[in-house]
N, C-alpha and C positions, 0 to 999 in steps of 0.2 A: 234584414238579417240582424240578430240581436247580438249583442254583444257577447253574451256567455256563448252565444253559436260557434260565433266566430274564433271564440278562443279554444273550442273544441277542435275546432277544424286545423286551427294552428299545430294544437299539440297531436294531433293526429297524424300531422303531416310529420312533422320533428320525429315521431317514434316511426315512422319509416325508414328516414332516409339514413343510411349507410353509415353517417356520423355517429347518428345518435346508435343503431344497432351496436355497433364497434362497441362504445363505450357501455352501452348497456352489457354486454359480455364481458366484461374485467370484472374476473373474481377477486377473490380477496389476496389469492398468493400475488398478483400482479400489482392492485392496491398498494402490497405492502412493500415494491417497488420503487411507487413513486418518489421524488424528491434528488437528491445530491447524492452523488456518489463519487467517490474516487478511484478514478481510472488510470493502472500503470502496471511498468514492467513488475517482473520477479522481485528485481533488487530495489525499485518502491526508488530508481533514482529518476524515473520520469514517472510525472504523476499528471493529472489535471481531473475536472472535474468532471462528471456525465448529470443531465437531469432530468430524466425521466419523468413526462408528462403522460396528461392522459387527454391529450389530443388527441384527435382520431387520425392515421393517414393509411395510404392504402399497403393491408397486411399487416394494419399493427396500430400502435401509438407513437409520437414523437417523441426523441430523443435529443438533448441540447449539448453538446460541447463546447467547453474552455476556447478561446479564441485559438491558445498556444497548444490545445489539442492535436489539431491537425500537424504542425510541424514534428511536434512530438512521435505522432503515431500516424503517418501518410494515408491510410486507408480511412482513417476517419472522416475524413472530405467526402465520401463516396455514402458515408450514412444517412439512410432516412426515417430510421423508424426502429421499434422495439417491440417484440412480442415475449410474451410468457403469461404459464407455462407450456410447453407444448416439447411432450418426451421427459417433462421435468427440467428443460433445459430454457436457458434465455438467449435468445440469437435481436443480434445487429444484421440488418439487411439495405440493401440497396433499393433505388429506385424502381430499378426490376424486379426486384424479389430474390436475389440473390443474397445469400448469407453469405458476411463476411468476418462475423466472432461467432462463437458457440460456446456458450456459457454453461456450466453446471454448479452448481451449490456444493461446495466441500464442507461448510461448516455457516453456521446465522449468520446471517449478513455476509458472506462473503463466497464468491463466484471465482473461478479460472477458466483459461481459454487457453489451451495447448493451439498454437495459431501458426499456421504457416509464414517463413518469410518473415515472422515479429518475434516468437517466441512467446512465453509462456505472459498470458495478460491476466490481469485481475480487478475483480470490483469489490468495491468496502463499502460500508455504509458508512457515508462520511464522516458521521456523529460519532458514530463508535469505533473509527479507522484510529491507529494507536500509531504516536509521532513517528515520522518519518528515518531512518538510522541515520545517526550524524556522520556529516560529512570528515573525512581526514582534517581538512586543515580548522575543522571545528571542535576538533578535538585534541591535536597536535599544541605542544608547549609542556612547563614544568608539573612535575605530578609527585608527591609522596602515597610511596608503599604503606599504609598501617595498619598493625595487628592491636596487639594491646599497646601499641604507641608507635613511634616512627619503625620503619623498618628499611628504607629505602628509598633515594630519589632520583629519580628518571627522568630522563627529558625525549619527548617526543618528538621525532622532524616527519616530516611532508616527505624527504628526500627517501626516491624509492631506491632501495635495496633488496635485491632477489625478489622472494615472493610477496616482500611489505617494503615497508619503511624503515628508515633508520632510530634507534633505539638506543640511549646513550643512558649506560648508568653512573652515576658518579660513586665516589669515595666514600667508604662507611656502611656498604648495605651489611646486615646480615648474613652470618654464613647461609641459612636455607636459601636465600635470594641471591646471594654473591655466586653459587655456585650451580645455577642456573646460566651463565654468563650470557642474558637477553642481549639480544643485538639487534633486534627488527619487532616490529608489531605494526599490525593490521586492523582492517574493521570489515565484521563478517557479517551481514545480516544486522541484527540489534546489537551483536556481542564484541566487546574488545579485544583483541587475544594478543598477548605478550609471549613471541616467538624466542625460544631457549636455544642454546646451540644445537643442544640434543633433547629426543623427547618430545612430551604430548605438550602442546602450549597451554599456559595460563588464559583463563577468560573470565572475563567481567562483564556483567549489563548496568546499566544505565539505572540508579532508582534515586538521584536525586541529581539537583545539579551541579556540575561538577562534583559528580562521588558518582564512582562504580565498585559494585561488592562482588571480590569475587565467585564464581561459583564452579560445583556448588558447592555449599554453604559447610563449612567446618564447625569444629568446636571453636576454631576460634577466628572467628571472622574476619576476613581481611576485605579493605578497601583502597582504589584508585582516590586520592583526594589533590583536587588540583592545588597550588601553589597560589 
């Protein structure tokens, strides 16, 4: 038997068997899948990675999770595999074949699972997954109010009160600011919000470090600038 025979017969055998089918069936929406993802709740405070290969396993392809995965999200233990698309959707399934997320695309790169028992779960494309919201006590300490120059300064604590934190203004703000008489603030999502006695709260996002602007954005712009 000659040698180019034989390699005939090799690759003959390889496009049968199951593996190679499997793989040879990922289009291109699945393709553009593969790689690192990040996987977590609503509020993005439990995260870990997912990474999606294109190993074949039975019902799908393999998926990889973060060691601290599973502690994070208990069901993830029970995962084997990853298909899509199918219904437009991307499911995590078990050894059985039993689905245990259901993913759909709300927006490029990124998936939700309204999920029994976890709540609402989501995937990002790690690359383009946008930093994480800071934590309270990442954010907590002294901060000047500024407009066209000082207008106030705050001191931020960790210590909860009612629906936030404790919010301490000092001596000197501003009548617009003084008469707001803030006493609590929180962290919502991306956004800071500086809770008033009465009324709609102040909020700020994040666009440098240590500086948040508030929004939105006035004629005359104001920022959080740390101390």
């Amino acid at each position: 038997m000659t040698a180019t025979r034989t390699a005939l017969i090799v690759l003959a055998a390889l496009a049968l068997s199951p593996a190679h089918a499997q793989q040879a069936a990922m289009g291109d929406s699945a393709k553009d899948m593969l790689g690192a993802w990040e996987f977590s709740n609503a509020d993005r405070d439990k995260r870990c990675t997912a990474t999606f290969k294109n190993t074949a396993v039975k019902g799908g392809f393999k998926v990889e999770f973060d060691a601290n995965c599973a502690s994070l999200f208990p069901f993830i233990a029970e995962v084997t595999g990853w298909r899509y698309p199918e219904n437009d959707n991307l499911f995590l399934f078990d050894a059985g074949g039993k689905t245990l997320a259901e993913f759909s695309e709300v927006e490029s790169g990124m998936f939700e699972a309204p999920t029994p028992g976890v709540g609402v779960l989501f995937l990002q494309n790690a690359a383009a997954a946008a930093p994480p919201p800071k934590k309270p006590e990442e954010v907590a300490g002294d901060w000047t109010v500024t407009g066209t120059g000082p207008l106030c300064e705050i001191s931020l604590s960790t210590t909860v009160e009612g629906d936030g934190m404790k919010l301490i203004m000092k001596p000197g703000c501003s009548g617009d600011i003084a008469k707001q008489q803030f006493g609590r603030w929180r962290i919502d999502g991306g956004e800071l919000l500086l809770l008033p006695a009465q009324g709609t709260p102040w909020r700020f996002v994040e666009n440098d470090t240590d500086t948040w602007q508030r929004i939105p954005e006035s004629a005359t712009p104001m920022t959080l600038v740390r101390k």
